[in-house]
PDB file of N, CA, C, O and CB in Angstrom:
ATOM      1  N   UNK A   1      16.918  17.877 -21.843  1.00  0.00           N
ATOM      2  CA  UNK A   1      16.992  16.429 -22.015  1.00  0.00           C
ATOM      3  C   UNK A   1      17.530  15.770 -20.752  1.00  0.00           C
ATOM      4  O   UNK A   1      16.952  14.763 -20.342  1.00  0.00           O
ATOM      5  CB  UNK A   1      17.875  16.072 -23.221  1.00  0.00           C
ATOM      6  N   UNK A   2      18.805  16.348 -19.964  1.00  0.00           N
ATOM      7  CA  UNK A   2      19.273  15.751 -19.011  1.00  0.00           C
ATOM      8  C   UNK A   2      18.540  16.087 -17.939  1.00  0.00           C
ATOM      9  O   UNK A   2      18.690  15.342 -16.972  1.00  0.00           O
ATOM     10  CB  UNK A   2      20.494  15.930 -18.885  1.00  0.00           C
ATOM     11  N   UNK A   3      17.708  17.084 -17.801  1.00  0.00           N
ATOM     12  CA  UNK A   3      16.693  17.598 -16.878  1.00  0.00           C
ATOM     13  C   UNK A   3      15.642  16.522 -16.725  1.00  0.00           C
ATOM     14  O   UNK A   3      15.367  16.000 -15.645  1.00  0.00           O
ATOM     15  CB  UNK A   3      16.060  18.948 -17.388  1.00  0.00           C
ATOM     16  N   UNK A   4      14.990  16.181 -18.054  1.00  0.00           N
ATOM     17  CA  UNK A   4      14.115  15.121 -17.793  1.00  0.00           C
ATOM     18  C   UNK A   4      14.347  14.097 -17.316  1.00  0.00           C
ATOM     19  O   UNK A   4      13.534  13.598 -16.539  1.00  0.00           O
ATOM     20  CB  UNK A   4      13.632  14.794 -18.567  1.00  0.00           C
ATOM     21  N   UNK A   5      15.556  13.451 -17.640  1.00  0.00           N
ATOM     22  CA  UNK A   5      15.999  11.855 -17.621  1.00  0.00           C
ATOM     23  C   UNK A   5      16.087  12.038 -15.791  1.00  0.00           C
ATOM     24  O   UNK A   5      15.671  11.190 -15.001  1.00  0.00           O
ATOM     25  CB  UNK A   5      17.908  11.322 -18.730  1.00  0.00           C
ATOM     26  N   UNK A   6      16.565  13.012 -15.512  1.00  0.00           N
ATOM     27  CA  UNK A   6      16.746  13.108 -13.872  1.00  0.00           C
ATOM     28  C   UNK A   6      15.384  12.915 -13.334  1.00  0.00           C
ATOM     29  O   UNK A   6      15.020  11.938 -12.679  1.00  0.00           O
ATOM     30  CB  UNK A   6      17.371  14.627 -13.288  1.00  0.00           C
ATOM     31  N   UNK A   7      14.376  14.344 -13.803  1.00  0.00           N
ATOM     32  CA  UNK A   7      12.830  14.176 -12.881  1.00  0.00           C
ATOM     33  C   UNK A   7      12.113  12.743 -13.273  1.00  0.00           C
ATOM     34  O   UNK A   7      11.706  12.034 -12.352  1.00  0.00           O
ATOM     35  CB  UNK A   7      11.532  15.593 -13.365  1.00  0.00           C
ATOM     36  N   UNK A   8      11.975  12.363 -14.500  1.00  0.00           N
ATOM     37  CA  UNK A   8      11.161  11.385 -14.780  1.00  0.00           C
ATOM     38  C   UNK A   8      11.329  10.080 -14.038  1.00  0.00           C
ATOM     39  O   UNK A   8      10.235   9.642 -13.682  1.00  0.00           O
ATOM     40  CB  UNK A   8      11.244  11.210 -16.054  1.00  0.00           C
ATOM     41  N   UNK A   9      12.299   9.357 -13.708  1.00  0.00           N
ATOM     42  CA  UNK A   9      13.022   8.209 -13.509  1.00  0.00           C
ATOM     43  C   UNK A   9      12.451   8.575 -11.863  1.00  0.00           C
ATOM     44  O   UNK A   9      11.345   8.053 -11.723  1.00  0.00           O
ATOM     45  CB  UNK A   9      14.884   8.119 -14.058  1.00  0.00           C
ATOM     46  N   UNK A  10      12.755   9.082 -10.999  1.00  0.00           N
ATOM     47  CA  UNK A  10      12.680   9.683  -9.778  1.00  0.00           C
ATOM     48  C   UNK A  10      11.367   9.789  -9.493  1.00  0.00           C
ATOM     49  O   UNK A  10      10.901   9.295  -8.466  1.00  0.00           O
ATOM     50  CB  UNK A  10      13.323  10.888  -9.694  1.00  0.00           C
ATOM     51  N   UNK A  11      10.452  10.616 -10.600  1.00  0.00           N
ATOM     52  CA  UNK A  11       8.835  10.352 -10.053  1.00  0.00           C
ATOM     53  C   UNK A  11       8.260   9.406 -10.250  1.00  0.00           C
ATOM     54  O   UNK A  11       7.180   9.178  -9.706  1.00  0.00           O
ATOM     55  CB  UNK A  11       7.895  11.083 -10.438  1.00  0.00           C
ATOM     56  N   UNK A  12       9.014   8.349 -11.349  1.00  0.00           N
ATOM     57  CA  UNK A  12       8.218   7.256 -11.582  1.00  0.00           C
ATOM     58  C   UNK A  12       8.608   6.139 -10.387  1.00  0.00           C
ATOM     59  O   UNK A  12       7.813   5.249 -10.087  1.00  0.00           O
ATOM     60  CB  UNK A  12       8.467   6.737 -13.128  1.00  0.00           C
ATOM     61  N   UNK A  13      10.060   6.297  -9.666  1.00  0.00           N
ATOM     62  CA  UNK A  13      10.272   5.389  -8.643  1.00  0.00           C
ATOM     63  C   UNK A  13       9.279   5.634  -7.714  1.00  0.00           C
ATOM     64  O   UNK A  13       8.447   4.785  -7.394  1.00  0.00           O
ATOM     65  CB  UNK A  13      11.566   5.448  -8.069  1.00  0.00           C
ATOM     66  N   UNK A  14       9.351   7.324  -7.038  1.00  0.00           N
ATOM     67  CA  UNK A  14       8.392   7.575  -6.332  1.00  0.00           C
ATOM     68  C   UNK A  14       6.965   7.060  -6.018  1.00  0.00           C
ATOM     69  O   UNK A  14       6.429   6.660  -4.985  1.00  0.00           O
ATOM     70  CB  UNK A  14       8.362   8.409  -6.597  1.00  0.00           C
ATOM     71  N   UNK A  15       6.369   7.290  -7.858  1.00  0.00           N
ATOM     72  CA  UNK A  15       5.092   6.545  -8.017  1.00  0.00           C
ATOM     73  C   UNK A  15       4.955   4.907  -7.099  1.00  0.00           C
ATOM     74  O   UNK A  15       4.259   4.476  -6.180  1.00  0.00           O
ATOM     75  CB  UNK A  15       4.990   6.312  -9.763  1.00  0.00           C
ATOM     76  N   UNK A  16       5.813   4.494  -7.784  1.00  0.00           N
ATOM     77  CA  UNK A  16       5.542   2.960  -7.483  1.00  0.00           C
ATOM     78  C   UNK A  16       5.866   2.672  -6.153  1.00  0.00           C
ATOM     79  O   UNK A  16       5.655   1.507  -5.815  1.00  0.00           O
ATOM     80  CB  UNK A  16       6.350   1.977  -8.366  1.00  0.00           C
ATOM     81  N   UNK A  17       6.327   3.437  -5.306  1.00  0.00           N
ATOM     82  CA  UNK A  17       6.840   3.605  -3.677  1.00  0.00           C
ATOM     83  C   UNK A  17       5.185   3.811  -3.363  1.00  0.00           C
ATOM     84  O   UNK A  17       4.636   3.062  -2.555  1.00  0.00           O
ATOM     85  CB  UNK A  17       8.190   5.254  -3.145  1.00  0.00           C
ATOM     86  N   UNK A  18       4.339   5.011  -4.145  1.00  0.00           N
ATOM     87  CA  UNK A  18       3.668   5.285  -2.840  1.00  0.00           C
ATOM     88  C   UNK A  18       2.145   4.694  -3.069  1.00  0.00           C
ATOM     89  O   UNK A  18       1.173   4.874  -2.335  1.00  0.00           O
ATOM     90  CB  UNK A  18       3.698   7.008  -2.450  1.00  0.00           C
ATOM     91  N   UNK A  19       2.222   3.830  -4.464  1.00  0.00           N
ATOM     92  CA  UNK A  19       1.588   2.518  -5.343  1.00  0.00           C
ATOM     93  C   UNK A  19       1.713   1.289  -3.958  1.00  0.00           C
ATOM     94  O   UNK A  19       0.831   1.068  -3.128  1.00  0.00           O
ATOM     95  CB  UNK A  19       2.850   1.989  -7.142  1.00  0.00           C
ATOM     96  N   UNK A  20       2.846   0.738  -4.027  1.00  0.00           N
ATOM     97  CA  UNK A  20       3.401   0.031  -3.032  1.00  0.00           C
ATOM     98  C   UNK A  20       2.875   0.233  -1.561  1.00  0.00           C
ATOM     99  O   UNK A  20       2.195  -0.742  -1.239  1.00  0.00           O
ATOM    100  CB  UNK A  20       4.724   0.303  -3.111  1.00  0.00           C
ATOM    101  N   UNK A  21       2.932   0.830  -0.931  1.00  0.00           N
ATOM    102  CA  UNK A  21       2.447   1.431   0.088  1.00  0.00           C
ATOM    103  C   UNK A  21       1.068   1.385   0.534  1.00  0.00           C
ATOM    104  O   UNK A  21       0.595   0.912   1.567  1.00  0.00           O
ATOM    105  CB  UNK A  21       2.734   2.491  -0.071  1.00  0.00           C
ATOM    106  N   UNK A  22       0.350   2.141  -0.737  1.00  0.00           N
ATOM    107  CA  UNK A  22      -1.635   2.266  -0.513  1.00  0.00           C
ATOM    108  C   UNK A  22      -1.504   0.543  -0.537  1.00  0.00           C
ATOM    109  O   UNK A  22      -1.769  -0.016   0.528  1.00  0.00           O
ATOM    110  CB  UNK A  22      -3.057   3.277  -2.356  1.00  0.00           C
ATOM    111  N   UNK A  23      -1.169  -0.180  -1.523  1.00  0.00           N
ATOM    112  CA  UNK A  23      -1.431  -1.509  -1.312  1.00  0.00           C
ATOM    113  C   UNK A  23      -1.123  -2.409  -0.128  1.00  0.00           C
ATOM    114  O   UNK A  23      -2.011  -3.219   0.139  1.00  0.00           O
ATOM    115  CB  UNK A  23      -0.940  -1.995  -2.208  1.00  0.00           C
ATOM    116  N   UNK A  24      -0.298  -2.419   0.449  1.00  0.00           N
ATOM    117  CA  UNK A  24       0.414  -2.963   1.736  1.00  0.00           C
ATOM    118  C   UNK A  24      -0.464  -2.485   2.979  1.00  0.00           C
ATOM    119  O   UNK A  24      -0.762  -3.344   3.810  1.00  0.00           O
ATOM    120  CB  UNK A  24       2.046  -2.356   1.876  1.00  0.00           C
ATOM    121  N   UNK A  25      -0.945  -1.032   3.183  1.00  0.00           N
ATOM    122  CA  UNK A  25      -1.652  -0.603   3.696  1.00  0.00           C
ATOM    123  C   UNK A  25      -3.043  -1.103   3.721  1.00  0.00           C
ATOM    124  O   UNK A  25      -3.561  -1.255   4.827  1.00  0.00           O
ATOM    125  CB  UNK A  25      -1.458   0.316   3.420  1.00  0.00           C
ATOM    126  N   UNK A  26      -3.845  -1.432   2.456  1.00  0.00           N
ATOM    127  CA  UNK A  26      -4.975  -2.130   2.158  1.00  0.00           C
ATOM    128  C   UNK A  26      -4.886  -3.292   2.680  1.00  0.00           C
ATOM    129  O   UNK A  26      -5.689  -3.611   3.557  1.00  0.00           O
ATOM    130  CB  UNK A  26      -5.252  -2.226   0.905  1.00  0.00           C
ATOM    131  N   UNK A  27      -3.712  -4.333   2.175  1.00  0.00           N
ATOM    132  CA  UNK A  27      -3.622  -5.624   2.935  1.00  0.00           C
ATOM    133  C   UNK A  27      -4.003  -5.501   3.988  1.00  0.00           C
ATOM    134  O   UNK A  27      -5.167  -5.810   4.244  1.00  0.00           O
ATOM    135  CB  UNK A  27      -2.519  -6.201   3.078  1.00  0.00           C
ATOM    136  N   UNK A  28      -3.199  -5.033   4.910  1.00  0.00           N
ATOM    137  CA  UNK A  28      -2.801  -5.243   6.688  1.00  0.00           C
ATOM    138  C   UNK A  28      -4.409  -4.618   6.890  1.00  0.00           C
ATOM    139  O   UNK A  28      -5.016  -5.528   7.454  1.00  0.00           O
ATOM    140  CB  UNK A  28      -1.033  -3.987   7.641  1.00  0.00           C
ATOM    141  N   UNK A  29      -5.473  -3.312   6.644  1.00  0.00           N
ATOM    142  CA  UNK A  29      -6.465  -3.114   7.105  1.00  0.00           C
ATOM    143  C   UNK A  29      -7.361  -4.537   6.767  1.00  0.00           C
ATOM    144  O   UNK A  29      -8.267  -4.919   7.508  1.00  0.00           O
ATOM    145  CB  UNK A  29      -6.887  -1.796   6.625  1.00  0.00           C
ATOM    146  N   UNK A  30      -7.015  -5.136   5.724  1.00  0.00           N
ATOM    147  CA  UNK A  30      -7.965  -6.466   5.239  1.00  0.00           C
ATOM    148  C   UNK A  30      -7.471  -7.193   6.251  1.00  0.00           C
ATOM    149  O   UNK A  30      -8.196  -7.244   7.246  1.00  0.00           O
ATOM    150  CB  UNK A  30      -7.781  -7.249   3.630  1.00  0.00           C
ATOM    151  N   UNK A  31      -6.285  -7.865   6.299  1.00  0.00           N
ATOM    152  CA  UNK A  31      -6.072  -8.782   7.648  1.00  0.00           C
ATOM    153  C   UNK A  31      -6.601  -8.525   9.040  1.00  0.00           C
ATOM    154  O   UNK A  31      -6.739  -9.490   9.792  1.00  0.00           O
ATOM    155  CB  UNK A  31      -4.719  -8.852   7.913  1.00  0.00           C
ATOM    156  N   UNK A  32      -6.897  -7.361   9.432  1.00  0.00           N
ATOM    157  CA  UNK A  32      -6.970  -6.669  10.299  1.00  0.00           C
ATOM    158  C   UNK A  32      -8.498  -6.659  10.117  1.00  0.00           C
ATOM    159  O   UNK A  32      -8.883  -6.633  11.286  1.00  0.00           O
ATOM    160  CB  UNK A  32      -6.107  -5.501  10.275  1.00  0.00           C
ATOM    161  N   UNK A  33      -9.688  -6.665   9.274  1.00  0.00           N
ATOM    162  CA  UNK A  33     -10.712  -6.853   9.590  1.00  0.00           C
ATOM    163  C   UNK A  33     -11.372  -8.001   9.266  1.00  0.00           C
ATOM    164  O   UNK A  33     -12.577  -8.208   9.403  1.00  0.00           O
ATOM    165  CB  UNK A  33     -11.183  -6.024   9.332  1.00  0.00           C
ATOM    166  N   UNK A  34     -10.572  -8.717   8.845  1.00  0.00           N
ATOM    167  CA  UNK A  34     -11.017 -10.384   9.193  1.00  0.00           C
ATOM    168  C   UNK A  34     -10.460 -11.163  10.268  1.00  0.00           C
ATOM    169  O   UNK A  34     -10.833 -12.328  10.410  1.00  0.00           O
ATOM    170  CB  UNK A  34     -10.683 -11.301   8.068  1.00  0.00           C
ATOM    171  N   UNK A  35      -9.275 -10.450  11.346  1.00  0.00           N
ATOM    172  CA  UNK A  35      -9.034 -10.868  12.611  1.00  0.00           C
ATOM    173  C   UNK A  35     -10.248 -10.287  13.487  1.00  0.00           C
ATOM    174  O   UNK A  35     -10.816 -10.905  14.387  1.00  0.00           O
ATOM    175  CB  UNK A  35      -7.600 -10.402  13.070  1.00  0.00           C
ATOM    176  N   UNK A  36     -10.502  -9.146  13.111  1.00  0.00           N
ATOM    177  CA  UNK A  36     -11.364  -8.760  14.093  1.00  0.00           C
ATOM    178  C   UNK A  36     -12.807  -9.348  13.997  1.00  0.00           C
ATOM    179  O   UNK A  36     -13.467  -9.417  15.034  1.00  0.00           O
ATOM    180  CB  UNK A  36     -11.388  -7.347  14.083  1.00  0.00           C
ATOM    181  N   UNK A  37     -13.458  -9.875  12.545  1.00  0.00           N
ATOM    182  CA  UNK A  37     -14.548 -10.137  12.190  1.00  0.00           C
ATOM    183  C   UNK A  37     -14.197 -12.007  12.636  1.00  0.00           C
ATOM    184  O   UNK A  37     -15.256 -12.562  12.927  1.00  0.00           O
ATOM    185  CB  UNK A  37     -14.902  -9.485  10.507  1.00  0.00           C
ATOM    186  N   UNK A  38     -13.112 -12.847  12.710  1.00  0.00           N
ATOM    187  CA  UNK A  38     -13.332 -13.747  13.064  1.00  0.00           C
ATOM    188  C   UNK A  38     -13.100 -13.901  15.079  1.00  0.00           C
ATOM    189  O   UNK A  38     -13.438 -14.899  15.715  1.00  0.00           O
ATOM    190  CB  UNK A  38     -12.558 -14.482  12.035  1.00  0.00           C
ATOM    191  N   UNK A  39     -12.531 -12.770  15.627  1.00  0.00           N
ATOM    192  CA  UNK A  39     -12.639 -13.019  16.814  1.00  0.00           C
ATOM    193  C   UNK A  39     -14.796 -12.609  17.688  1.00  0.00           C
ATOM    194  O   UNK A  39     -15.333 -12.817  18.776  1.00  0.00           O
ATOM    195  CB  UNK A  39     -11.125 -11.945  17.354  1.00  0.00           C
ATOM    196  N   UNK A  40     -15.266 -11.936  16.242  1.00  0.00           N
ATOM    197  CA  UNK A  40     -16.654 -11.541  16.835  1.00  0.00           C
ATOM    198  C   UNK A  40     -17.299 -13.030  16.796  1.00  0.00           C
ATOM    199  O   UNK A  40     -17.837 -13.705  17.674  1.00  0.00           O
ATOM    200  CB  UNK A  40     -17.600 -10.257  15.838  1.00  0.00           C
ATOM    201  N   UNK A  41     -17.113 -13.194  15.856  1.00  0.00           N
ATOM    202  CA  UNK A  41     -17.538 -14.721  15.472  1.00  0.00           C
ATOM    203  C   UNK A  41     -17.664 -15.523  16.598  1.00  0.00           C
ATOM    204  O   UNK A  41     -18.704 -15.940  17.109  1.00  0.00           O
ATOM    205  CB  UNK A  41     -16.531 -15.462  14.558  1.00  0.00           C
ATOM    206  N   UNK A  42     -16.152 -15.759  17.047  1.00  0.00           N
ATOM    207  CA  UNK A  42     -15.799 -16.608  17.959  1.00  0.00           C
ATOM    208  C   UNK A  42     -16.674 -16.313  19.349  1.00  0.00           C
ATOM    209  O   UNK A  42     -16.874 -17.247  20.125  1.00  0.00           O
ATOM    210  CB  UNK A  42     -14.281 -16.500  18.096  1.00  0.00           C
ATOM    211  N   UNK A  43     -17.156 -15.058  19.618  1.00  0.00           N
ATOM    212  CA  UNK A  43     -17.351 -14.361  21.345  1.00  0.00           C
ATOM    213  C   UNK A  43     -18.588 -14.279  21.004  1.00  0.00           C
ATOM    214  O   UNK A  43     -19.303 -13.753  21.858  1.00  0.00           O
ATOM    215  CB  UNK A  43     -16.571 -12.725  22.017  1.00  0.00           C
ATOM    216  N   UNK A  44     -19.125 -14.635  19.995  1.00  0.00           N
ATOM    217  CA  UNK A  44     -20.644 -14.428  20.204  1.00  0.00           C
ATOM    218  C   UNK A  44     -21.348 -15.996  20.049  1.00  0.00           C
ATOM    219  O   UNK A  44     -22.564 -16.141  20.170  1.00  0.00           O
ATOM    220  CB  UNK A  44     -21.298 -13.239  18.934  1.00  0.00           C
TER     221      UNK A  44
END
């Protein structure tokens, strides 16, 4: 019982750390290809 309450709580923070992360990561590549897709814009 005290075994679980320790792993569970810990993988579920984990989870949402590396939840957190893929998403933040997705953002910045999205910002990052609409800077680049509006500087083509601009040079062509």
């Amino acid at each position: 019982m005290v075994l679980s309450d320790l792993i569970i709580p810990g993988y579920t923070d984990k989870l949402q750390f590396v939840s957190y992360n893929l998403s933040s990561c997705y953002i910045k590549m999205f910002l990052l290809s609409v800077l680049m897709l509006h500087a083509y814009l601009l040079h062509s």
